[in-house]
N, C-alpha and C positions, 0 to 999 in steps of 0.2 A: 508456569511458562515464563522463562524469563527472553527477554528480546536480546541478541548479538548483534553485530554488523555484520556478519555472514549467513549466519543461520537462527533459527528458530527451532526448539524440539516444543511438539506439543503431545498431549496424553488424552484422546479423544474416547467417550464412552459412546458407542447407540447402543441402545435400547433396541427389543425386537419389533422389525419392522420399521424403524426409523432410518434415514439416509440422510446423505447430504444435498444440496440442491446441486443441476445438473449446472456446471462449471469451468472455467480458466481462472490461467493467471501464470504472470511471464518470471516464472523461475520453477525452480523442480520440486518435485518432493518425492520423499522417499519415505514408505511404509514398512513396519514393522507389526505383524499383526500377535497380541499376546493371549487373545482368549477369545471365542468363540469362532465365527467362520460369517462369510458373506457372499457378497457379487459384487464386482467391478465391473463396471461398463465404460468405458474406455473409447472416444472417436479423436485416431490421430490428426494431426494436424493437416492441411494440406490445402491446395488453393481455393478448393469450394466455398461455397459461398454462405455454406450453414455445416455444422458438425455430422449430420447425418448417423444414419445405423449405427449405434456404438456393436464392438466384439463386448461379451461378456468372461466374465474370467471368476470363476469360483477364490475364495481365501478362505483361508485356515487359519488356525494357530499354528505358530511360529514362520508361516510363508512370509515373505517380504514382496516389495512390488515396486516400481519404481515411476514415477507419473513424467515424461517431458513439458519440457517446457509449454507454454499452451496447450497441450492437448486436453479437448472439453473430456472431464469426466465426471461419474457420481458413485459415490460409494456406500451401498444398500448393506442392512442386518439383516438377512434372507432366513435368519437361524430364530423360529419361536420360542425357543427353548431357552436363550441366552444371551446377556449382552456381547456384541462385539466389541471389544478394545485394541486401540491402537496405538500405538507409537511413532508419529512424522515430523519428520527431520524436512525442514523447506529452506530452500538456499534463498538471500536476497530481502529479507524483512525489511518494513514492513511489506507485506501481498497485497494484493492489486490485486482483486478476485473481480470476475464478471459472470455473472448468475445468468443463466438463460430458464426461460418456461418450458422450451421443452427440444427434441434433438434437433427438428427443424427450424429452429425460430435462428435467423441469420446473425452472425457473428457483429454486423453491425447494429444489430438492436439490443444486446446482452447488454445486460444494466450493471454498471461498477458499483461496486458496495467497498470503500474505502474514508478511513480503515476500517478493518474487519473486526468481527465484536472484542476480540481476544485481544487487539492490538488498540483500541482504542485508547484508553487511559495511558499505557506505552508510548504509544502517538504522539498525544497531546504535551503528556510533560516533556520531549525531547524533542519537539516541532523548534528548533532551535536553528540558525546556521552554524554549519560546521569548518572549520579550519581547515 
């Protein structure tokens, strides 16, 4: 994974039955799925006061998917059989991710994790001011 000023592509493995944790974070990304299949679960953004009932959305190999900006989501390996791999393209690095416990838990108590594990070391040696 190398860090841009625009973007970030990462190469994300789970495992079956592994996910990510349910999540934001203020720039996009875009999925590219290359092997196995899952479930997105997806709560667009909106004035409420917590993400509530995400829509569920199956993935495959080769579907792509696209996340808006904030909107809380998490992305399950619903597949025993296989790992899911992906390919995300996320505009704006380093992310600003806010992890929540769980769909209800209020958008003012999601905990920031900054930087994110990937972008740590990235981070640190370019924590510079810039011109």
């Amino acid at each position: 994974m190398h860090g841009l000023k625009e973007v970030e592509v990462w190469l994300q493995t789970f495992a079956p039955g592994t996910h990510t944790p349910i999540h934001r974070h203020s720039c996009e990304e875009v999925f590219v799925v290359l092997k196995g299949s899952g479930t997105l679960y997806l709560a667009p953004s909106s004035h409420s006061k917590y993400p509530g009932k995400p829509e569920e959305f199956s993935v495959f190999s080769n579907s792509t998917f696209h996340i808006p900006v904030n909107d809380v989501h998490q992305l399950w390996n619903t597949n025993e059989e296989e790992d899911l791999q992906v390919l995300v393209v996320v505009s704006r690095p380093p992310v600003k991710i806010f992890i929540y416990d769980e769909w209800l838990m209020p958008h003012t108590a999601a905990k920031l994790k900054f930087p994110y594990y990937w972008d740590e070391k990235w981070y640190q040696s370019t924590a510079k001011d810039e011109l």
